[in-house]
C-alpha positions in Angstrom: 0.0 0.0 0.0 3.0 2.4 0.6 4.0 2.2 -2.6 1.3 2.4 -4.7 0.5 5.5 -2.5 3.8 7.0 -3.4 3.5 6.3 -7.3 0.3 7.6 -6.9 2.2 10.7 -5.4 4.8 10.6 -7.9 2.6 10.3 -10.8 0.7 13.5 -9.5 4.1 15.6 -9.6 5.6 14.8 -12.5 2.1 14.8 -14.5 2.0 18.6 -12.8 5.6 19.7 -13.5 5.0 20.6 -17.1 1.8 23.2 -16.9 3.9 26.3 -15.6 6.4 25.5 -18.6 3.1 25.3 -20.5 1.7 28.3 -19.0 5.0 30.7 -19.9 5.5 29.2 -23.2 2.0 30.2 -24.4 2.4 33.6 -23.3 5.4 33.8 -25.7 3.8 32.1 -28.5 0.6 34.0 -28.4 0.9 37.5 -26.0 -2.2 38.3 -27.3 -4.1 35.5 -26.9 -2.8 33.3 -24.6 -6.1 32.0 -22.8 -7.1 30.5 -26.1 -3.7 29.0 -26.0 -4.1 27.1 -22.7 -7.9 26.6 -23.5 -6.7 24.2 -26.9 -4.0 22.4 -25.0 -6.8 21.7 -22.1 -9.2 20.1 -24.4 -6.9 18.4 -26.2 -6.0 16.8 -22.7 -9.1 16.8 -21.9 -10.2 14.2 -25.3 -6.7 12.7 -24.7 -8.3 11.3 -21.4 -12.3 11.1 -22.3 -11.4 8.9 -25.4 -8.0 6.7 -23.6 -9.9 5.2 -20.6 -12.4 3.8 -22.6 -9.3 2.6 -25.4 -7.3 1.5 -22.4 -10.7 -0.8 -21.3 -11.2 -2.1 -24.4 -8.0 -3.4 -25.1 -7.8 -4.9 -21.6 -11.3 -6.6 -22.0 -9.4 -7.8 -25.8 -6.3 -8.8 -24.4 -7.3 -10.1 -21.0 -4.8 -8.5 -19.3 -2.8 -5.3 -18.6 0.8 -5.5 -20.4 -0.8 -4.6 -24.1 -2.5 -1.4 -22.5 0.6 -0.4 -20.4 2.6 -1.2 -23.2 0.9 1.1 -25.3 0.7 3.6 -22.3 4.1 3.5 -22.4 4.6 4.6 -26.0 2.8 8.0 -25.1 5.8 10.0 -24.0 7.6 8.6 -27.4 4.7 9.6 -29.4 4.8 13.1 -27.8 8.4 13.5 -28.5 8.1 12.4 -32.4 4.8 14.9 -32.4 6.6 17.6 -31.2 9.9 17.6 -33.3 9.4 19.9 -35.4 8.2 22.6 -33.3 10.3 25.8 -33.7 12.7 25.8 -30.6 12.5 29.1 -28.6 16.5 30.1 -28.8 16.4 33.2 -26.2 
């Protein structure tokens, strides 16, 4: 129980640790409009996990078991990585 408590815990922080990064580099990218910013990247969140814990179900119920949707869990972060390559860089 202690140590799901404290993945639970650490799962929290880190999933919290990009938003003020977030927060800053919207204001940079559009000063003007930077609530519309934050208000796509929230609903695109918000769809990422509305439409995943359903996924994540159904390929549990397919497979029977948990290491195909934690494999594919796992694969997020590289899919995020590979989305976001192109993105101009902010050099200053």
């Amino acid at each position: 129980l202690a140590a799901a408590l404290g993945a639970v815990v650490l799962v929290g922080i880190t999933a919290s640790l990009s938003y003020p990064g977030m927060l800053v580099l919207a204001s940079r990218v559009r000063p003007d409009a930077t609530g519309a910013v934050l208000g796509v990247v929230s609903t695109v969140g918000s769809l990422v996990v509305i439409l995943g814990a359903p996924a994540i179900g159904a390929l549990f119920s397919a497979s029977g078991g948990f290491s195909l949707p934690f494999a594919l869990l796992a694969l997020l972060p590289a899919a995020a990585v590979w989305a976001t390559a192109g993105l101009p860089r902010d050099r200053g």
